[in-house]
LUMLORO-42920 format. One record per residue (C-alpha): residue number from 1; residue in one letter; chain; x, y, z. Coordinates in steps of 0.5 Angstrom, whole numbers. Each point is the difference from the previous one (the first is absolute). Last residue first. Example, Ala and Ser with C-alpha at 12.3 -4.5 7.8 and 13.67 -1.06 7.14 Angstrom:
BEGIN
{loke 2; 'S'; 'A'; {27; -2; 14}}
{loke 1; 'A'; 'A'; {-2; -7; 2}}
//
This chain:
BEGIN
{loke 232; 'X'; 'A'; {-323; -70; 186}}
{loke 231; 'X'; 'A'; {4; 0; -7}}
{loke 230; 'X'; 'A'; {-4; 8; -1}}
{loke 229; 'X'; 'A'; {-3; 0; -8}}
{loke 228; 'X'; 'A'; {1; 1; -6}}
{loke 227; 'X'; 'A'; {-4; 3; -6}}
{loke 226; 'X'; 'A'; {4; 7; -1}}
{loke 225; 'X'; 'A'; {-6; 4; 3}}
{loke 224; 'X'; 'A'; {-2; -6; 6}}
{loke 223; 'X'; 'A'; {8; 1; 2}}
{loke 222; 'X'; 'A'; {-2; 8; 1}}
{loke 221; 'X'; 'A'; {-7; -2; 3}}
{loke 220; 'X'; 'A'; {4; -5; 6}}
{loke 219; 'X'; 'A'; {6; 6; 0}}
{loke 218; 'X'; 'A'; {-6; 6; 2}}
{loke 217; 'X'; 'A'; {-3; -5; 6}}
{loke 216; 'X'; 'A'; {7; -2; 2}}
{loke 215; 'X'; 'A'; {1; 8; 0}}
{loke 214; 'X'; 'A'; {-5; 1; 6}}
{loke 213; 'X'; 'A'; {2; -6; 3}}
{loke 212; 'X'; 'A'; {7; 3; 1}}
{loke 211; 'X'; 'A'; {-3; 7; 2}}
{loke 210; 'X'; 'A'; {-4; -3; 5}}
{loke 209; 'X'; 'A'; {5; -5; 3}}
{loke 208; 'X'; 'A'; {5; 5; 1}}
{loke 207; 'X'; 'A'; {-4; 5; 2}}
{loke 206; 'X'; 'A'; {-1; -4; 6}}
{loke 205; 'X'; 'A'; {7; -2; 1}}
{loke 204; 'X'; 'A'; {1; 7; 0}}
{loke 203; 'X'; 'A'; {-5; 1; 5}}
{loke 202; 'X'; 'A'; {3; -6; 4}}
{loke 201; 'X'; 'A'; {7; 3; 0}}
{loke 200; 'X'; 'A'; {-3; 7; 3}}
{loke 199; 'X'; 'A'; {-3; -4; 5}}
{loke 198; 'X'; 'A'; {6; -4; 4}}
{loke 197; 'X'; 'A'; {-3; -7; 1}}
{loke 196; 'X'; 'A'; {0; -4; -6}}
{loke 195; 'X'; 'A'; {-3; -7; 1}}
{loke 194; 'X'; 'A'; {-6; 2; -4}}
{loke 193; 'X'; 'A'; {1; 5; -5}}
{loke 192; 'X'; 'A'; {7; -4; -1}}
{loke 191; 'X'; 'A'; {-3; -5; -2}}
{loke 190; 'X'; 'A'; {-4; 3; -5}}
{loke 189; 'X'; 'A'; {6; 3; -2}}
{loke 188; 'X'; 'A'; {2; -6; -2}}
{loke 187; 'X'; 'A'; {-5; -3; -3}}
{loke 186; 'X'; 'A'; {0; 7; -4}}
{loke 185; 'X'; 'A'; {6; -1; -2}}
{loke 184; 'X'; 'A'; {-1; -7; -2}}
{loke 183; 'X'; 'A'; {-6; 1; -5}}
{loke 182; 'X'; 'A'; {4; 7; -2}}
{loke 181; 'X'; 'A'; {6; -5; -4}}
{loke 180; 'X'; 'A'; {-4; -6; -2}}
{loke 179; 'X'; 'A'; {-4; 7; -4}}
{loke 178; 'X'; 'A'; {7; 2; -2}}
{loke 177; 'X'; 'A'; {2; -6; -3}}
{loke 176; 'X'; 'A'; {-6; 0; -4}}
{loke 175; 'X'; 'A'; {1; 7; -2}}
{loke 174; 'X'; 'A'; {8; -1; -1}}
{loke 173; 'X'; 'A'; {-2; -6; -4}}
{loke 172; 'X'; 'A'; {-6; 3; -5}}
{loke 171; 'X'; 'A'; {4; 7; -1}}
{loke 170; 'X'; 'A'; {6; -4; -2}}
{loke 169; 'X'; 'A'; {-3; -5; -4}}
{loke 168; 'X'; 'A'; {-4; 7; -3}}
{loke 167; 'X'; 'A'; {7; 4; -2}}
{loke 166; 'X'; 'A'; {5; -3; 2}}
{loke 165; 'X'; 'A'; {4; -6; 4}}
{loke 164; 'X'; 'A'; {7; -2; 2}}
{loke 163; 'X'; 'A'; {-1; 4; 7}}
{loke 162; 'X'; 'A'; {-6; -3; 1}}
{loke 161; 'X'; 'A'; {3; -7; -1}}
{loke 160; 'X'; 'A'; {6; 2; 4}}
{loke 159; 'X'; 'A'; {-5; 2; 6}}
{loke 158; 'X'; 'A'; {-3; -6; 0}}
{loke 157; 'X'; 'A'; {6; -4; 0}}
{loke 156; 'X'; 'A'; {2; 4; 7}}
{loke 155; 'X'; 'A'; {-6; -2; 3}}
{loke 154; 'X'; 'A'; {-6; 5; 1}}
{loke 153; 'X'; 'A'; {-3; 1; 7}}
{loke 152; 'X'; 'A'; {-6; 0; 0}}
{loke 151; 'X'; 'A'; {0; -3; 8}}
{loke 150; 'X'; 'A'; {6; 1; 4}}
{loke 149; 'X'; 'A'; {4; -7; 0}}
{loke 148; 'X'; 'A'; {-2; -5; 6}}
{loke 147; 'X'; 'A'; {-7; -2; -5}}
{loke 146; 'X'; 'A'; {4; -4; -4}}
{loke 145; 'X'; 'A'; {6; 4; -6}}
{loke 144; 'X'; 'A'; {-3; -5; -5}}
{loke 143; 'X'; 'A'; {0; 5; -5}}
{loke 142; 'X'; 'A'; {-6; 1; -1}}
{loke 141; 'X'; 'A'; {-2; 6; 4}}
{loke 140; 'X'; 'A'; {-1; 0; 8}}
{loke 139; 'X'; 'A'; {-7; 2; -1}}
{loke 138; 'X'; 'A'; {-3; -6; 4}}
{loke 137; 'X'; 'A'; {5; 0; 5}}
{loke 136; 'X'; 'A'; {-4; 5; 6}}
{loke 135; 'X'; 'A'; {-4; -6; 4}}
{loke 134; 'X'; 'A'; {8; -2; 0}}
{loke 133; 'X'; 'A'; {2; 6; 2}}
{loke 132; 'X'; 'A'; {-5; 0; 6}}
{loke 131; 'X'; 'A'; {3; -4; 4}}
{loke 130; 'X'; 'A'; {5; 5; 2}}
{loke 129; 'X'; 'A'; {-1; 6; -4}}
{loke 128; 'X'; 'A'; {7; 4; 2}}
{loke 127; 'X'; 'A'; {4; -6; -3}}
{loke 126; 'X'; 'A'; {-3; 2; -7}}
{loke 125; 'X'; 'A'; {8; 0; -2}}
{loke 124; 'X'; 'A'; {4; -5; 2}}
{loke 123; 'X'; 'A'; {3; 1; 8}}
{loke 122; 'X'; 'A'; {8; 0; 1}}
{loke 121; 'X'; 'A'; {0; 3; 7}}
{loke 120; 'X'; 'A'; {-3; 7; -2}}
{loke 119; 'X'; 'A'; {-3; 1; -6}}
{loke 118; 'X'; 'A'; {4; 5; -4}}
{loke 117; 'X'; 'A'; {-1; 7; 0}}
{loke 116; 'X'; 'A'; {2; 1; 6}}
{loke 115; 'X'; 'A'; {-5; 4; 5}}
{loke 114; 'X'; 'A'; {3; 8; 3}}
{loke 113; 'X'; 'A'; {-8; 1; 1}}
{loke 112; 'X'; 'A'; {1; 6; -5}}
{loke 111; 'X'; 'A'; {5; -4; -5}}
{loke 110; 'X'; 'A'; {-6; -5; 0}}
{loke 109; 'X'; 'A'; {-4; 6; -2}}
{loke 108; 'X'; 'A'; {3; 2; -5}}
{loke 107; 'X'; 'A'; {1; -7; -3}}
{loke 106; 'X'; 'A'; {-7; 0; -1}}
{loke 105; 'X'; 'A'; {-1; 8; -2}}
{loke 104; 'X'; 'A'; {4; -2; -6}}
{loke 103; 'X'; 'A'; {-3; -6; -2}}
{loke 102; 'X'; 'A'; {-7; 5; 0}}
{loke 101; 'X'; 'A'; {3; 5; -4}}
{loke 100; 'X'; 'A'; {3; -6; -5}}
{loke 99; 'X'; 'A'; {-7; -3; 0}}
{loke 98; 'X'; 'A'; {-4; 6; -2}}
{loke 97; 'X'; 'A'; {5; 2; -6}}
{loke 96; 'X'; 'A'; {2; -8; -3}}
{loke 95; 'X'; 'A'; {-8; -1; 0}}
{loke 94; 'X'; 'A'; {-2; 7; -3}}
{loke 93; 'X'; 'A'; {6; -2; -6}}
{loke 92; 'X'; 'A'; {-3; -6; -1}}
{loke 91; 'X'; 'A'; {-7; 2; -1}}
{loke 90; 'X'; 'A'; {3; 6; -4}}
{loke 89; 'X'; 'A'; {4; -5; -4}}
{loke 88; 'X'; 'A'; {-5; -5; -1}}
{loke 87; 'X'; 'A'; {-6; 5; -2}}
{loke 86; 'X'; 'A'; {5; 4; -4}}
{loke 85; 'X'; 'A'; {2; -6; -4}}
{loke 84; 'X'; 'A'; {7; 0; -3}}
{loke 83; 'X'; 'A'; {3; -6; 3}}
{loke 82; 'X'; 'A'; {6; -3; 2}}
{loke 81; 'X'; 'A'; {4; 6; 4}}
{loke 80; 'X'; 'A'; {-5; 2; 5}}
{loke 79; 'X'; 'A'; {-2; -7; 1}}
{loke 78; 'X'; 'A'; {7; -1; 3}}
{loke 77; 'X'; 'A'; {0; 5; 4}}
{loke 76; 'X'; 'A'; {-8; -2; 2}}
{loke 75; 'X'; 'A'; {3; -7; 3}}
{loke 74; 'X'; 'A'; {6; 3; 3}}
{loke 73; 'X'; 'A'; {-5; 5; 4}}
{loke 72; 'X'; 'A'; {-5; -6; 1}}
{loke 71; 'X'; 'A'; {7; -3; 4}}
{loke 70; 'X'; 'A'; {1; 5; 4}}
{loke 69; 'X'; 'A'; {-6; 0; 2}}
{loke 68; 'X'; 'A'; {1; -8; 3}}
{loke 67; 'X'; 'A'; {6; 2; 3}}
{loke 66; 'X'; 'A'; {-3; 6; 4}}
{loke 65; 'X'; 'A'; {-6; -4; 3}}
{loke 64; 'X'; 'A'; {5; -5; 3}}
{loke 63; 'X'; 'A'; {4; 4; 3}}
{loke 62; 'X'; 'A'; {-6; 4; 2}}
{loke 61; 'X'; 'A'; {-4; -5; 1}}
{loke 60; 'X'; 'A'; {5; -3; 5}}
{loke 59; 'X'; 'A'; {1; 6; 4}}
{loke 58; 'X'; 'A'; {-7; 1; 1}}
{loke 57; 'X'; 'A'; {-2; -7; 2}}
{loke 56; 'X'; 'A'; {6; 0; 5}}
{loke 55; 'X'; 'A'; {6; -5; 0}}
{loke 54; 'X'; 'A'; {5; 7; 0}}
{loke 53; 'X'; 'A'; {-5; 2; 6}}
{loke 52; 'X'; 'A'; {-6; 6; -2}}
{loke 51; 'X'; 'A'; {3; 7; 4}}
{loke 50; 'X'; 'A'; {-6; 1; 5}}
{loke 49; 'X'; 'A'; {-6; -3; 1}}
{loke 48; 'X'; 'A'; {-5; 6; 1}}
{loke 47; 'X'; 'A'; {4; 7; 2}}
{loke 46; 'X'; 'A'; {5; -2; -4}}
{loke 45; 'X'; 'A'; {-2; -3; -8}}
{loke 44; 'X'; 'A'; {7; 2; -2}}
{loke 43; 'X'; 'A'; {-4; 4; -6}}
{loke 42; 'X'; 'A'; {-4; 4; 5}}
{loke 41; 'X'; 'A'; {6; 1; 5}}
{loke 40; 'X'; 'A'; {4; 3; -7}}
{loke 39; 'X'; 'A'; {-7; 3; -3}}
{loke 38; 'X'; 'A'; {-1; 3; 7}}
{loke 37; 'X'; 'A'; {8; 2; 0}}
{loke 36; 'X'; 'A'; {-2; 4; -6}}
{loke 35; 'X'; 'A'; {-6; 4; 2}}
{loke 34; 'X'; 'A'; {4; 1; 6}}
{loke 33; 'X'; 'A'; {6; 4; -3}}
{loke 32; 'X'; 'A'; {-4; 3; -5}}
{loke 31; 'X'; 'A'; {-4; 4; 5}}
{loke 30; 'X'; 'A'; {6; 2; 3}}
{loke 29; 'X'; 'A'; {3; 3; -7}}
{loke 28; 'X'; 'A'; {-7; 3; -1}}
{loke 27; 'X'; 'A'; {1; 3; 7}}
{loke 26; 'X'; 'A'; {6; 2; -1}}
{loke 25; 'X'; 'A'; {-2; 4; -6}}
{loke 24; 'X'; 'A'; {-6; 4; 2}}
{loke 23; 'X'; 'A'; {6; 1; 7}}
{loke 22; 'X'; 'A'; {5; 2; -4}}
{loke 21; 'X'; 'A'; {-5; 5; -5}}
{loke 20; 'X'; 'A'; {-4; 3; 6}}
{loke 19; 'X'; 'A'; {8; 2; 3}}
{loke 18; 'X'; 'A'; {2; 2; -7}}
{loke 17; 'X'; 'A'; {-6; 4; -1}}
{loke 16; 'X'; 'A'; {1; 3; 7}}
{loke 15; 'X'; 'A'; {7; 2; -1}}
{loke 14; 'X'; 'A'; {-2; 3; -6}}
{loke 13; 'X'; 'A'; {-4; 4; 3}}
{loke 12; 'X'; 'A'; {4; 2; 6}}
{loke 11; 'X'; 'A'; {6; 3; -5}}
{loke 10; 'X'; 'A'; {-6; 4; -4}}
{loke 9; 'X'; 'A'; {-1; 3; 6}}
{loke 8; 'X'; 'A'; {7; 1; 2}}
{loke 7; 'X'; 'A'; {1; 3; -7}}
{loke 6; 'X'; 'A'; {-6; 5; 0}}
{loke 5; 'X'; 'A'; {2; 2; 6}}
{loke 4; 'X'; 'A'; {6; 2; -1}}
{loke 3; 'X'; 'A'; {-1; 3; -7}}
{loke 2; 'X'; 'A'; {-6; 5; 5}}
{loke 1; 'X'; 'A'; {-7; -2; 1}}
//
């Protein structure tokens, strides 16, 4: 073969490689594409119920939802800051991680179905419950704050008080806030679990009744360990 050859030969190869490596590529790219146009379609809920309505379940325990996890981060913060219990501080810590994630993918969602992040039309929270937000009243915290208020929620003097205490009192009173504050969750999410209609909501939903249960069993036996107990 002479130099020539050998040069075009060599020429063709790559040509053929680049080609084979193009069109690998493209295919993974395309591949890509609708895996994620399948999560959008997934998420929107199209091919079921289509995009949730502004008044809709889902909207309103994503709203909702979203500010109820806001607050367990705060919560867990301010723990953080006024105990050195490791117990305490990793529970603290799990709580602030996992629900950060989850308000994350609330909102998310929401700016995927182009929703407002305010209840339309001036509705109080919990309005996406209908009737059964009065069955769901009974972890609204002990603020007086009624069954119309998201339920577990910590009011403003709560969180002061927190923010003032340390050592075992802090760790008592954020572990019982913190068991008010799951007990309302996970009536909301049972909720929604019920009323929801897109299906990646409601398995979020779901988890979040399981994992929220399952650190009400753990916060129950750490308020028995330190002589205390929950206030409901």
């Amino acid at each position: 073969m002479t130099a020539d050859a050998g040069r075009t030969a060599d020429s063709e190869g790559r040509g053929r490689t680049r080609r084979v490596r193009w069109a690998a590529g493209g295919a993974v790219v395309l591949a890509l594409v609708l895996a994620g146009a399948a999560t959008f379609a997934f998420a929107r809920g199209d091919g079921e119920s289509g995009v949730p309505a502004a008044d809709s379940a889902d909207a309103g325990f994503a709203r909702d939802m979203a500010v109820h996890h806001q607050q367990a981060v705060e919560m867990s913060f301010i723990v953080r800051d006024r105990t050195d219990d490791e117990d305490v501080r990793r529970l603290a810590y799990d709580i602030a991680n996992t629900q950060a994630n989850q308000r994350g993918m609330l909102l998310g969602w929401l700016d995927l179905w182009e929703l407002p992040k305010v209840a339309p039309g001036g509705a109080g929270p919990m309005a996406w419950m209908g009737g059964d937000s009065e069955k769901h009243g009974d972890h609204a915290g002990h603020g007086g704050q009624g069954a119309s208020a998201m339920p577990g929620m910590a009011t403003k003097d709560e969180l002061k008080r927190l923010g003032a205490l340390r050592g075992e009192e802090a760790e008592v009173f954020f572990l019982q806030l913190m068991t008010d504050h799951h007990k309302g969750g996970v009536s909301m999410a049972g909720a929604c679990v019920s009323l929801c209609a897109v299906p990646v909501e409601k398995r979020l939903a779901k988890g979040m009744v399981e994992g929220q249960q399952s650190e009400l069993g753990l916060m129950r036996d750490m308020l028995d360990a330190r002589g205390a107990k929950p206030r409901s």
